[in-house]
FITIKOL-399750 format. One line per 10 residues: number of its first residue (from 1); their letters; for each residue y, x, z of C-alpha. Coordinates in Angstrom, 3 decimals. Each point is the difference from the previous one (the first is absolute). Layout:
<atoms>
NUM) A) Y:X:Z | ... $
</atoms>
This chain:
<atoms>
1) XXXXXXXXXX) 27.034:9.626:-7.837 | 0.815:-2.982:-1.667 | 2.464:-1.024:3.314 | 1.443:3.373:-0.430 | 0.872:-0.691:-3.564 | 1.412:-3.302:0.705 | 2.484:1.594:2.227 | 1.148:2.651:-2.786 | -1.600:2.859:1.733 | -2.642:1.327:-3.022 $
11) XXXXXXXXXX) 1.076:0.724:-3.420 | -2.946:1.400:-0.886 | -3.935:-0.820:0.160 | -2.136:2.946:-1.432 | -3.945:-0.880:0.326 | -3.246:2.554:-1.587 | -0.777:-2.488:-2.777 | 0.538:-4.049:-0.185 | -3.498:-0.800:1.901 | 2.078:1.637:3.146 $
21) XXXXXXXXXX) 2.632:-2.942:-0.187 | -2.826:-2.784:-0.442 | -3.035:-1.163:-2.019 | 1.035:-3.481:-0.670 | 1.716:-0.067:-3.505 | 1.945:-2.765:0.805 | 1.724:1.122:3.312 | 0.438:3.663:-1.379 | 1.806:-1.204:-3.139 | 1.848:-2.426:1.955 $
31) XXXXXXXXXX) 1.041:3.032:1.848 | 1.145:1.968:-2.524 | 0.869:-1.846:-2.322 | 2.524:-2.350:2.549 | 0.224:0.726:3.481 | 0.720:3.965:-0.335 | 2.497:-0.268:-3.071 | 2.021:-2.805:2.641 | 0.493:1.740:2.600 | 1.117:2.997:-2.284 $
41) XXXXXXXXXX) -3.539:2.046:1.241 | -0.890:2.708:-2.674 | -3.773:-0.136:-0.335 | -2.338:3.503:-1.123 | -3.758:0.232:-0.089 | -0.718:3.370:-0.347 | -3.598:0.823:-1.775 | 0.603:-3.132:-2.128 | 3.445:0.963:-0.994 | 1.930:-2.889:0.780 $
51) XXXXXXXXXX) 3.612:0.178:1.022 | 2.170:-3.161:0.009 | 3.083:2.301:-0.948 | -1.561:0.861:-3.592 | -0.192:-3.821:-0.736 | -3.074:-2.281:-0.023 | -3.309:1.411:-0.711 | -1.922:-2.301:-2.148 | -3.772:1.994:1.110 | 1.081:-0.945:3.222 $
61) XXXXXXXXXX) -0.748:-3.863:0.530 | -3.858:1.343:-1.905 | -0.367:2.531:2.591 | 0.395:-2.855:2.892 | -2.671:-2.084:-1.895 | -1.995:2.675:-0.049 | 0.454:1.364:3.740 | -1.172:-4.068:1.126 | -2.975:0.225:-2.533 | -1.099:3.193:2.336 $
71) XXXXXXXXXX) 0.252:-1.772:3.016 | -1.518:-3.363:-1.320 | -2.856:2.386:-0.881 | -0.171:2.233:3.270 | -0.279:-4.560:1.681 | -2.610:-0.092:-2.329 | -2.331:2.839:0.683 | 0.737:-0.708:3.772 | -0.889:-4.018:0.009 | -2.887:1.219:-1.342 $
81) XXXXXXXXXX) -1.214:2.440:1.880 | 0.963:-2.446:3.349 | -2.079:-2.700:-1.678 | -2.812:2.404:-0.588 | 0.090:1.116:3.400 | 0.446:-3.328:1.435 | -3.099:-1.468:-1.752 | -2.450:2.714:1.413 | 1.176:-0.947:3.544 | 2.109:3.240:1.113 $
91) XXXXXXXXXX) 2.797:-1.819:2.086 | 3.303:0.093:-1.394 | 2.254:-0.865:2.874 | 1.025:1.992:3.257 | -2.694:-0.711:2.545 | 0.810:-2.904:2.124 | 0.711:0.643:3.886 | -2.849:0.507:1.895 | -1.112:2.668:-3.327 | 0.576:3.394:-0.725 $
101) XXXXXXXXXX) -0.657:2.010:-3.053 | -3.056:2.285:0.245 | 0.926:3.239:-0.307 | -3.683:1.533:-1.253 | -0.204:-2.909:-3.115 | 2.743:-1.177:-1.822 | 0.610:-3.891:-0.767 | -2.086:-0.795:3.162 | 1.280:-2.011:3.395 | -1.166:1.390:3.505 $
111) XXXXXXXXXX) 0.673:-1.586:3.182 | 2.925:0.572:2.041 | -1.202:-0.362:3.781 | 3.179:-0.670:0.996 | 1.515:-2.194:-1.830 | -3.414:-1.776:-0.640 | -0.522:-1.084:3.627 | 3.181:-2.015:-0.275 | -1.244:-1.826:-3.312 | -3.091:-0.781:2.271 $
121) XXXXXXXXXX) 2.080:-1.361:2.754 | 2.057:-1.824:-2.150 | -2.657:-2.154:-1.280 | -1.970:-0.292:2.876 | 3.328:-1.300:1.656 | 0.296:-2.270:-3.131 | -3.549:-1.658:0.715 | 1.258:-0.389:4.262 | 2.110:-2.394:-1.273 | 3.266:1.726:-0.276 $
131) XXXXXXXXXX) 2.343:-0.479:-2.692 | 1.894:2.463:-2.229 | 3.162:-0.152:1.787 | -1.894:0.541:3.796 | -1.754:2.569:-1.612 | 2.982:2.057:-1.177 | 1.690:-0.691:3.412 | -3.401:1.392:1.444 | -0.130:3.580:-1.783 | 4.023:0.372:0.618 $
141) XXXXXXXXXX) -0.401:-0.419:3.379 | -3.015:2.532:0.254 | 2.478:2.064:-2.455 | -2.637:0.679:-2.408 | 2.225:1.457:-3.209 | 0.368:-1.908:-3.049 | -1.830:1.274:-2.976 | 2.931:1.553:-1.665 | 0.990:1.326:3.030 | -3.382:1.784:-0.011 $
151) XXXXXXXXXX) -0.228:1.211:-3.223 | 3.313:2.169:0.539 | -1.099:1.016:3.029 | -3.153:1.875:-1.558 | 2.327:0.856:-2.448 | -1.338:-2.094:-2.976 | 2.126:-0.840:-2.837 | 0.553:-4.029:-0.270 | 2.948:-2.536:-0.866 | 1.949:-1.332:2.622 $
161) XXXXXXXXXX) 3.107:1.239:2.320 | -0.874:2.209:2.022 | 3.024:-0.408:2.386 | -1.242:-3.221:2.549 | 1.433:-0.969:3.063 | -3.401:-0.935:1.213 | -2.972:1.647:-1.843 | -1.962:-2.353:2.281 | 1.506:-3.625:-1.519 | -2.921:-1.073:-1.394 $
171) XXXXXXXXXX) 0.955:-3.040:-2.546 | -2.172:-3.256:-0.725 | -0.646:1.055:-3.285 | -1.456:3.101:0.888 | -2.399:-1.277:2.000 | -0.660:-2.658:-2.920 | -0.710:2.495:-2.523 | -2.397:1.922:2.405 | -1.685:-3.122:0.634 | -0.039:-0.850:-4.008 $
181) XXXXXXXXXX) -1.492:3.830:-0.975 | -3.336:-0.289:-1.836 | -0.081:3.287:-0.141 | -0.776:0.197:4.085 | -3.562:-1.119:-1.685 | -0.649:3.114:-1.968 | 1.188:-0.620:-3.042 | 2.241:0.915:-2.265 | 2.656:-2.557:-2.115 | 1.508:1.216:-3.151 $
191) XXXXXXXXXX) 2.902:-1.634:-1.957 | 1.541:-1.895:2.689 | 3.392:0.509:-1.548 | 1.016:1.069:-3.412 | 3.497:0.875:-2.312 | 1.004:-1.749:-2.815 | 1.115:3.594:-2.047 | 0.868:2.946:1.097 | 3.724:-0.581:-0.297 | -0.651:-2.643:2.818 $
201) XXXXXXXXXX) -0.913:1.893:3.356 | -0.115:-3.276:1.832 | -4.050:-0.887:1.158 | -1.246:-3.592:-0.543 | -3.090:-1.640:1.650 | -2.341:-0.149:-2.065 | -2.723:-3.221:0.224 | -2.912:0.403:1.759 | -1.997:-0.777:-2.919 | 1.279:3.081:-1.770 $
211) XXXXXXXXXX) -0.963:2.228:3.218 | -2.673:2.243:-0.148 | -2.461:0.100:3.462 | -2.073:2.733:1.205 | -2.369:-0.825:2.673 | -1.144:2.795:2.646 | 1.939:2.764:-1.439 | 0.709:1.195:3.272 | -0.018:-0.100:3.640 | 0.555:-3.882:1.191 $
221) XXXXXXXXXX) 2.272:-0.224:3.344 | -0.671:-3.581:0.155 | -3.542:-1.550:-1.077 | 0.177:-2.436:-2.427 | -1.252:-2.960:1.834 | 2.705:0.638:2.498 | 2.474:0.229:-3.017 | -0.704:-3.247:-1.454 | -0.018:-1.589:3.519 | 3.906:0.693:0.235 $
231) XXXXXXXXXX) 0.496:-1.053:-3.698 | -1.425:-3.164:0.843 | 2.103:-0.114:2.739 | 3.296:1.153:-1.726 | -0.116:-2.764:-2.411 | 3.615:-0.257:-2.103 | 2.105:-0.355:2.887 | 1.197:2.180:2.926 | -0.440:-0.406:3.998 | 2.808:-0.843:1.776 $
241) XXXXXXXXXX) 0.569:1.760:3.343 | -0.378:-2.560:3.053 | 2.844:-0.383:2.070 | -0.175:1.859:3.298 | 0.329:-3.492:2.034 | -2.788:-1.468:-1.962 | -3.107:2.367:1.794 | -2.274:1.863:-2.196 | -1.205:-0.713:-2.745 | -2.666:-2.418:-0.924 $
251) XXXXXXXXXX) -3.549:0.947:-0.519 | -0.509:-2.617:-2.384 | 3.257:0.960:-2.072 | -1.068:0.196:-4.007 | -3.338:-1.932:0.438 | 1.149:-3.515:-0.359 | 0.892:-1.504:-2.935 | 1.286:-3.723:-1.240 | -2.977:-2.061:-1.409 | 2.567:-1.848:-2.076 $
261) XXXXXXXXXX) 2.038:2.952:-1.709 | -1.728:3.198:0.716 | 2.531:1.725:2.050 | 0.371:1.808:3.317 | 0.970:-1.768:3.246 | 2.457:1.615:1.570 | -0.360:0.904:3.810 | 2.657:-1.527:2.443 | 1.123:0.225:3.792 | 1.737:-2.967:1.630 $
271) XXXXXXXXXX) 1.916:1.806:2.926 | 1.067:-3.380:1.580 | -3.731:-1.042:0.539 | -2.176:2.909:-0.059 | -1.940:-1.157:-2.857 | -1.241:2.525:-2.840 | -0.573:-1.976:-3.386 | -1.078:0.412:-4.168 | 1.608:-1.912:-2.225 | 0.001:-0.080:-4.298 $
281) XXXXXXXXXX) 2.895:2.742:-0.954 | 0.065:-2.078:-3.549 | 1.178:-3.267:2.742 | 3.329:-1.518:-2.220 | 0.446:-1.411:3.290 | 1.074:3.184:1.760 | 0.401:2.344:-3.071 | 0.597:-2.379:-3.128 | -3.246:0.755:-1.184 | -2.254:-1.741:-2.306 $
291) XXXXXXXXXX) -3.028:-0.975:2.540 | 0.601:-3.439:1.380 | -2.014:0.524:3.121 | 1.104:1.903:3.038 | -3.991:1.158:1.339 | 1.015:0.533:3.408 | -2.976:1.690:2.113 | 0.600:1.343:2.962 | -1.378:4.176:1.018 | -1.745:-1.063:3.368 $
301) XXXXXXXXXX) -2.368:-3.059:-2.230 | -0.523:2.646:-3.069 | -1.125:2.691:2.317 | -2.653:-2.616:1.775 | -1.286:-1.120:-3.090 | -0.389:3.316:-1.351 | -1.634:1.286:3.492 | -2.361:-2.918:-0.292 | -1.208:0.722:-3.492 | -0.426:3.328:0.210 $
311) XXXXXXXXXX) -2.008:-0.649:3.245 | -2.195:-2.694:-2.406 | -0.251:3.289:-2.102 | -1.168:2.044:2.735 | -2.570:-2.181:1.109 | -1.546:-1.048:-2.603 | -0.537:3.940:-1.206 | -1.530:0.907:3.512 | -2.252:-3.373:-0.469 | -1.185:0.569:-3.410 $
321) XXXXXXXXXX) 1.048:3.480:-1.334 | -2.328:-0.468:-3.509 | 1.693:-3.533:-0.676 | 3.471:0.684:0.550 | -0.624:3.096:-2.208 | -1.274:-2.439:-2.783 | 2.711:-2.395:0.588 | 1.974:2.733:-0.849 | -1.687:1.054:-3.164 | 0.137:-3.506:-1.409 $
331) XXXXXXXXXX) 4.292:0.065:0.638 | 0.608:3.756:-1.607 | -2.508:-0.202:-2.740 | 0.937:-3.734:-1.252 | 3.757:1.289:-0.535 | -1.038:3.594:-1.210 | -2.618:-2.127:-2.688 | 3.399:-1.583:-1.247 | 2.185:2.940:-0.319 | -2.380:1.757:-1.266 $
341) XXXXXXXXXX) -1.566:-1.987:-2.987 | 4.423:-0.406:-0.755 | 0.302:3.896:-0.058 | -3.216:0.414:-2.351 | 1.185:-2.679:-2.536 | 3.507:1.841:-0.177 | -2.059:3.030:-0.095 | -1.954:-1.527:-2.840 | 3.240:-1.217:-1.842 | 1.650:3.663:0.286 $
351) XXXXXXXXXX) -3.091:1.593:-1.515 | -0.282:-2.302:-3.260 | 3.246:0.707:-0.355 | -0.272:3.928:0.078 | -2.672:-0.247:-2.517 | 1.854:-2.617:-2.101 | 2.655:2.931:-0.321 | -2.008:2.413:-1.135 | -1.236:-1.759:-2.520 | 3.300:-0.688:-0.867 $
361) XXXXXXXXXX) 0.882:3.218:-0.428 | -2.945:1.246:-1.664 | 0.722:-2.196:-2.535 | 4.053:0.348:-0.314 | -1.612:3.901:-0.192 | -1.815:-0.890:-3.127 | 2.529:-2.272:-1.127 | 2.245:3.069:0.011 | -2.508:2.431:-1.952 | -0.470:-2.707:-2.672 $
371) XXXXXXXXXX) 4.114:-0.407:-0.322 | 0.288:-3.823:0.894 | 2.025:1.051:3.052 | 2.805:2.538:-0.160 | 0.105:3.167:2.105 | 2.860:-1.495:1.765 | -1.345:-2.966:0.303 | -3.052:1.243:1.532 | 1.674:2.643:2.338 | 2.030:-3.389:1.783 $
381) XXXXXXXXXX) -2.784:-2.515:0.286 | -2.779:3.350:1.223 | 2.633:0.923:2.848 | 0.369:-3.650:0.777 | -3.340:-0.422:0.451 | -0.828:3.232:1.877 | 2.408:-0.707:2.234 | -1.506:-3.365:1.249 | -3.424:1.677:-0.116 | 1.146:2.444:2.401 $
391) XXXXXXXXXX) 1.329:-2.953:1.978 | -3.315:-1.687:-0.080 | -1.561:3.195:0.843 | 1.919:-0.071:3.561 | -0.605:-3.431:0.315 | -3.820:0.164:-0.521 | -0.104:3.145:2.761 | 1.873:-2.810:2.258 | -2.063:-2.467:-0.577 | -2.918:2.099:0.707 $
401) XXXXXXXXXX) 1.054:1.605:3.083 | 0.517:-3.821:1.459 | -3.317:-1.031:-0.873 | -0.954:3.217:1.389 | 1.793:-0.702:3.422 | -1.808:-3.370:0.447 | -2.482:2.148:1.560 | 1.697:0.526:3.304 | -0.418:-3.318:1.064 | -2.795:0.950:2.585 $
411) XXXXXXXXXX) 2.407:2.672:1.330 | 2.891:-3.130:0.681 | -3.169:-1.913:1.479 | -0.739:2.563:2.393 | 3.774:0.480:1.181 | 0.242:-3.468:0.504 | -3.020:0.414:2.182 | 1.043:2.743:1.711 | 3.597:-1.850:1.006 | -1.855:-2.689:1.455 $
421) XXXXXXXXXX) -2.103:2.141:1.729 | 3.393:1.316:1.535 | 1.113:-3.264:1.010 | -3.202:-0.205:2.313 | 1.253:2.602:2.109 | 3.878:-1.513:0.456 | 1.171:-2.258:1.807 | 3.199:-0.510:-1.967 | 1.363:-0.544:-3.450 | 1.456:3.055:-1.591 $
431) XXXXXXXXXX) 2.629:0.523:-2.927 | -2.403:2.923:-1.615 | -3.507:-2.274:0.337 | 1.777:-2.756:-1.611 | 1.222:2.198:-2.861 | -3.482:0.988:-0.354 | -1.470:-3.293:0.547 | 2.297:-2.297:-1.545 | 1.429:-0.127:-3.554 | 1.950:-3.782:0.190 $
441) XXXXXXXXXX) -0.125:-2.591:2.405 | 1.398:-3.252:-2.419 | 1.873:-2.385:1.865 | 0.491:-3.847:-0.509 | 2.346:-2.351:0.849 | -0.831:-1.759:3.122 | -1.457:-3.900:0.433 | 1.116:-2.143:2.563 | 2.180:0.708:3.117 | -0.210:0.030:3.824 $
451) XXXXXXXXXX) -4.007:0.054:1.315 | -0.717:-0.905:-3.787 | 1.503:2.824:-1.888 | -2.969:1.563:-2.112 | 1.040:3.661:-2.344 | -2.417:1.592:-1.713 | -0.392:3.611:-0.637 | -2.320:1.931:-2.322 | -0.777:3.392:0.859 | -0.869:2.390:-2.713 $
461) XXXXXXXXXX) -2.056:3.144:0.989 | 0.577:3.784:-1.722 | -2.681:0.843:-2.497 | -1.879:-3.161:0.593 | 3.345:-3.196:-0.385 | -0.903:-3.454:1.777 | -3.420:0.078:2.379 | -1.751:-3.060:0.518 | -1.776:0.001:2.931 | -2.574:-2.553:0.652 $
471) XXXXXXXXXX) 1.233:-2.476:2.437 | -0.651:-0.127:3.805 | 1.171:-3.199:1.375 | -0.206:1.836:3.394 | 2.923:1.989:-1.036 | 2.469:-2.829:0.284 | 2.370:1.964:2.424 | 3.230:-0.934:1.861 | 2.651:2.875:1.033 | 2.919:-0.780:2.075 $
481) XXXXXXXXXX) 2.556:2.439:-1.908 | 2.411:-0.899:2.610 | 1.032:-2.512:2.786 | -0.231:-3.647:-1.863 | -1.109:0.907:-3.406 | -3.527:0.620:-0.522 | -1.868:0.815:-3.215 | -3.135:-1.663:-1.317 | -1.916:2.518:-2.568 | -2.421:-1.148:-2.582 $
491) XXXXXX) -1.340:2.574:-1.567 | -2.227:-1.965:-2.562 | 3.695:-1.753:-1.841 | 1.911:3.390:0.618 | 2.562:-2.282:2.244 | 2.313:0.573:3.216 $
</atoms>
């Protein structure tokens, strides 16, 4: 409309009543009161009796105010009511993909078999060893169909174009987001996003602190051990697809770290030589990083060393079942004693503070009664403090829950148990083992060169973190990776 007046072709805009034309005060008087009367435009509101040809109307700019005062009210009621609903769990978003709506209860999440299988695949692809990118170039070539794609073919309602030239394209940050879903888990996440008024349509992410987490609403797709696995693995930083010359990818790839500045070391291929090779991605030699050490290691001496441990692992539970169990006991429960006695002193620290504020408030109540603090007064500080009671409130629940979840350490000890078992029964090394195995191998900067050249690395186990084993000076072993180079294991110093 407003194009077609620009071009001279309306001389007249006749609405119901001014809340037709807008609810803002400011853009409907700007309207009116400007932009009609220059371009000549002659301006009638019927059941408010306003016509531009009888001269201004001075209820008019009232009526506006009073049209936005509606529609600030109608935000109102409906903030409310979506905060109501979103504190008592009912989810408040679409249902992800890989989730349908149930069509017997309303606000619940069902499982989509369809859709959910390739969820499933997608992390259990995720935890081969593949990264986003090969993954999305994996389900396009199997022409599995986008989720949008999906949801218009069942005919759902969701945003997006719907015109693609391949409904199969699957994007990297599709598959991110899958792999980033808590909700995959069971439960539901309110408040992710939120809008400043309701003039402003535009969502904002909201902090996590201000979501609002529902555990086992529904049912999970992905178990939550799995979950957490891949978080671990995601880190901050995306996988890079390997270049088609370079072979497959490495098992090892997102297990080692730099003992110096804590990052990743990046997998490489030298295509003149042959040789496969780790090195610190935080190098300022090669990427003008900040870590002044390169940590070169190469794959074939990380995957002996690893072999050999976990063999040390493997023998010494079929040789003493009872004392590798213990040994066990003595790693999980000396960190769990640490975090735990952390999480009950915060604990202890949120609770005096609950009660300290209501005291408070009992006595700003009184306070009130007796007149030594104004209504107004009172009405500020009481919704201050209820607020960061309510606050505490969550917090406490958190806290609790943690403490609470300390329990399943002898559930992590008996998957640990239960991987190594597994290992017994394989002869090689395997990307989904290590991922259950393994949570960081910690690298160091190698000692010496030539025959001399000493590295140490540190393995640190899921569940259980860095295994002592007690030493075997039988176990001194020498593997001949390839021809000429040789390496000399010692298990007792963690060195290769």
């Amino acid at each position: 409309m407003l194009e077609d007046i620009d071009l001279g072709y309306v001389s007249t805009v006749m609405v119901k009543d001014l809340s037709r034309l807008g609810r803002d005060y400011v853009s409907v008087g700007h309207y009116t009161d400007i932009y009609f009367p220059e371009h000549n435009v002659r301006f009638i509101a019927v059941n408010d009796m306003v016509d531009s040809a009888d001269g201004e109307n001075e209820l008019a700019p009232f009526k506006n105010i009073m049209n936005e005062m509606y529609a600030r009210d109608i935000s109102c009621k409906v903030r409310s009511s979506h905060r109501l609903r979103g504190n008592m769990g009912v989810p408040l978003s679409q249902p992800p993909y890989g989730y349908k709506k149930d069509p017997d209860v309303k606000g619940r999440w069902i499982i989509d078999p369809e859709p959910a299988e390739v969820v499933q695949r997608i992390f259990r692809l995720y935890l081969e060893g593949n990264g986003v990118e090969t993954i999305a170039h994996i389900l396009q070539e199997d022409h599995v169909m986008i989720p949008l794609a999906y949801w218009f073919s069942k005919g759902l309602k969701r945003g997006g174009k719907r015109t693609r030239i391949d409904p199969c394209r699957w994007n990297m940050s599709t598959v991110w987001t899958i792999l980033r879903q808590q909700e995959y888990c069971g439960d539901v996440i309110n408040f992710k996003t939120y809008s400043k008024s309701f003039k402003n349509k535009k969502r904002l992410e909201n902090p996590e602190e201000n979501w609002k987490v529902f555990h086992d609403v529904h049912e999970p797709i992905i178990d939550r051990d799995t979950f957490e696995l891949v978080q671990n693995r995601l880190g901050k930083t995306k996988q890079r697809k390997l270049k088609p010359q370079n072979g497959e990818k490495s098992i090892f790839s997102g297990l080692l770290y730099c003992s110096d500045c804590g990052k990743k070391l990046c997998y490489h291929f030298n295509t003149s030589r042959g040789i496969r090779f780790f090195g610190c991605s935080n190098y300022k030699g090669d990427y003008r990083g900040t870590c002044t050490k390169r940590h070169y290691l190469r794959e074939d001496a990380i995957y002996q060393v690893v072999t050999l441990e976990l063999r040390r692992l493997s023998a010494y539970l079929r040789q003493d079942e009872n004392a590798f169990v213990e040994l066990l006991c003595q790693e999980t429960d000396k960190e769990l004693f640490t975090k735990r006695k952390h999480l009950e002193t915060k604990l202890q620290q949120t609770l005096l503070r609950s009660d300290t504020i209501s005291q408070t408030v009992q006595k700003l109540y009184e306070d009130n009664i007796s007149g030594k603090v104004s209504d107004e007064w009172f009405l500020q500080l009481a919704n201050r403090y209820e607020n960061e009671r309510m606050d505490l409130k969550a917090k406490i629940a958190s806290l609790r829950d943690e403490i609470s979840a300390m329990g399943t350490a002898q559930k992590g000890r008996d998957t640990f148990l239960a991987a190594v078992r597994r290992f017994m029964d394989m002869d090689t090394l395997t990307a989904p083992l290590l991922q259950e195995l393994i949570d960081r191998i910690v690298v160091y900067e190698a000692e010496g060169s030539g025959k001399n050249r000493i590295q140490r690395i540190v393995i640190y186990y899921r569940f259980v973190g860095y295994l002592d084993l007690p030493s075997d000076p039988k176990q001194d072993v020498t593997e001949n990776t390839r021809k000429g180079v040789a390496i000399r294991y010692l298990p007792r110093t963690a060195s290769a």
